[in-house]
Every structure is written in C-alpha cells, then in structure tokens.
Phi, psi and omega in degrees: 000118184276120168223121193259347179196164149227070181280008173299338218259104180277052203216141191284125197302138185280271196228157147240140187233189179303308192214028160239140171237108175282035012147077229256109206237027191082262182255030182195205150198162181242141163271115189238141167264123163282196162265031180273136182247125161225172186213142160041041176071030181223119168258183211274175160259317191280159192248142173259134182281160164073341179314313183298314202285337201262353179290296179331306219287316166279338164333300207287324178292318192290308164342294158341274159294022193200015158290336177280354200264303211197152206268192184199191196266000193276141125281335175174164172222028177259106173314296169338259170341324173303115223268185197040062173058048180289322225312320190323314190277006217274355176299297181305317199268336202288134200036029182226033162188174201215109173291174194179116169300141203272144184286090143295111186272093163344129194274055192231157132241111209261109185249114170285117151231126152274346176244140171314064166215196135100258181249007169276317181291324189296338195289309187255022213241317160273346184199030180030020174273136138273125174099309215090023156239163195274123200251180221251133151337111173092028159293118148284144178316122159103337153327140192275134162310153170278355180188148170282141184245132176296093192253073188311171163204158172294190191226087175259172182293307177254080214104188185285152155294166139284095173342120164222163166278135188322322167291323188313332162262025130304315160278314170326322195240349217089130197268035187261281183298326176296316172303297195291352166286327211247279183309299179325313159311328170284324232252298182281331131340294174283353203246329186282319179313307182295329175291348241239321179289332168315336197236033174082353211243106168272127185274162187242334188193148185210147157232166196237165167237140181227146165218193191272140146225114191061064190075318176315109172290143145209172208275089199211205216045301173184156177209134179043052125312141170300002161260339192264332231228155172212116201240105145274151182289113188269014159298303202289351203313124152221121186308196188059337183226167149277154194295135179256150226225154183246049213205180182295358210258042188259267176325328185282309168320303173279031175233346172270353151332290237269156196262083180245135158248028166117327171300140174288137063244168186260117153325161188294176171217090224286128181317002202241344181270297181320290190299333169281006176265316192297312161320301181289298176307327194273337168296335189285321208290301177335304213290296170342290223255352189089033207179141157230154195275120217301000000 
C-alpha cells in the first residue's frame, strides 16, 4: 500500500513536513511516515513503494537500541494500542507510525561525521576545515575522520539549515544543553556505527533532532534513516570516490544529470529510479535490522 497523504485521518494536524504527517492527540501526537520523496528540499509527485514503512520501522528499532544512551518519545508503533479510534486505521498506520510524547524541542540540528563527505567535504575540500576545526592535510572523499566531530547547524523552518560552530550553539541554547547535545550525540554515533559494521555497514554521518520532556533530554523525531544518514557499503569503502550508499544519494546522483535547477516544480522520476530508490531503503533496513519490511 502505497500512502501519499493521510486526510483518512480526522484529527488536527500538528505539523505537515516534506514526508511526515503529524497529528496533535492532546497529551501525546501520532506520527505517520508517507511514501513521499524530496530532494534538495523539493518533494516528488511520484512515491517510493516501502519508504514510509523502513523510515517508521527503523526509527523505531534504533529508538530501541539506544535506550540506554538517552531516553526518546516513543509510546508504541502498535496501531492496536492508539487511542481515539486510529486502530481502525491500523491497516494504513501499521508500520509506518509512531505514537509519541510531546517534545520541547531544541532549536538545533545535532550533526555526527565520521567521514569526509557532503558539505564537511565541501568545507574542507575550501578551508581545510570540518566544522570549523583544522583537519589533517591530504584528505580524500570518503575518508575516515581521525575522531567523529560534532557538527551543528541551526533548524529553519524555510530553506537549508545553517552550518554553526559549537560555540555559536552555546550561545544559541546555553553551554549546559550544548555540552549534553554534544556528548549525547557522540555517544549514539558511537554505539550504532560500531553495530552498524558488524552488518557490513559504515554509518558515515548522522544528524539528531533533541527536546525536553519535564526537563528532561531526549531523543526525537527519527534516528539513523536512510534520510537523516549516509549508510555505506563496506565491502565496496574506497576513499577517493563516492561511495555506494544505502541512502537518498542514489536519487541525488541521478538528479544531478538531469538540466534541473533544483526548484519546484520537481522532474518526473523515471520508473527504474523509483524502484532502485526503493530497493536501497529496503536493503539498508534488512541489513540493520535482520528483518524485512512486510
């Protein structure tokens, strides 16, 4: 089953994003992932079958495994269990949503890289910099960091986030929360990268979204997705080039072909990129998690 919207769902929408749909349940919200794509901030008209199910399904695994680091929002990802009549919807909902408590949410986006690539290559590929710390001479695309660095960037509403410096989110949030944003990050970085090799898999980069619940940090919105992440093959790891990847950059790669500029309206999307877009979430999730997605 393919879901491109959920106006089935008669409760007042919370947030709508590129590819979440959000749902203000009072004292809680429910999240549903579509089968919706974007790129370069633009979504698709066309759908990846299973996208929605490998987003939910690994959030939801990773939440999981990484409970001991730092607690998260989930209440269930059992339809059954959802209160104000969802169950009803549980066909639709199942494994593609997430009940969840609600989040003050940090004005952040908290970015892990262990590896040289995206705008961490561009940055030091121009100022030998990550970050806005001094890297080592003589790095290749796809290189392993001598340590993962903590890279923030701010969280806007409209446009790309902003690349900042660790101090700069100090002042933004305070050097309490910026230290516990900081550590927290490293910490959950380290523990899914090393599982993550067990299973053939370099995680390369990650970013987190974190908020409060009664003071409390915690972990929330989605973790280590093939949308927040860039998950390579480590049979194939070879520095110098790019990589092949279990992630959007299949799709980013064929759009940078294309005589596009980047702006809606978004090009057609050829029936043979879609099923190999598809093809890449459901491998990365098998592989992670030992499971296929139903």
């Amino acid at each position: 089953m393919l879901i491109k919207d959920t106006d089935f769902i008669d409760l007042p929408v919370f947030v709508k994003g590129k590819v979440r749909n959000v749902y203000d349940l009072g004292d809680s919200l429910l999240m549903v992932v579509t089968d919706r794509i974007s790129a370069f901030d633009v979504v698709f008209d066309e759908l990846i079958p299973n996208k929605g199910k490998v987003l939910s399904s690994i959030s939801a695994f990773w939440f999981d495994f990484t409970k001991d680091i730092l607690p998260n929002h989930v209440i269930s990802t059992n339809p059954e269990e959802y209160p104000m009549g969802l169950s009803k919807y549980k066909e639709e909902l199942q494994g593609r949503s997430m009940l969840v408590k609600k989040v003050k949410m940090l004005p952040a986006e908290c970015i892990v890289r262990g590896y040289l690539e995206g705008s961490a290559l561009k940055e030091y590929n121009a100022n030998g910099t990550v970050g806005g710390i001094k890297m080592p001479e003589g790095l290749l695309q796809g290189d392993k960091l001598p340590s993962p660095l903590f890279t923030p960037s701010t969280k806007e509403d409209t446009g790309h986030d902003i690349n900042i410096t660790y101090d700069q989110l100090v002042d933004l949030i305070g050097i309490e929360d910026a230290q516990a944003l900081r550590d927290s990050s490293l910490a959950l970085y380290t523990k899914v990268s090393e599982y993550a090799l067990t299973k053939g898999l370099i995680l390369a980069d990650t970013k987190f979204e974190f908020g409060k619940i009664d003071g409390q940090l915690v972990v929330a919105d989605e973790m280590f997705t093939p949308d927040s992440s860039r998950f390579w093959d480590l049979s194939d790891y070879q520095p110098g080039r790019a990589q092949k990847s279990f992630d959007k950059q299949y799709l980013r790669e064929f759009l940078e072909t294309l005589d596009w500029d980047k702006t809606y309206p978004a090009p057609k999307l050829p029936d043979d990129v879609i099923a190999k877009t598809s093809e890449k979430y459901c491998e990365c999730y098998s592989k992670l998690t030992g499971k296929e997605i139903e």
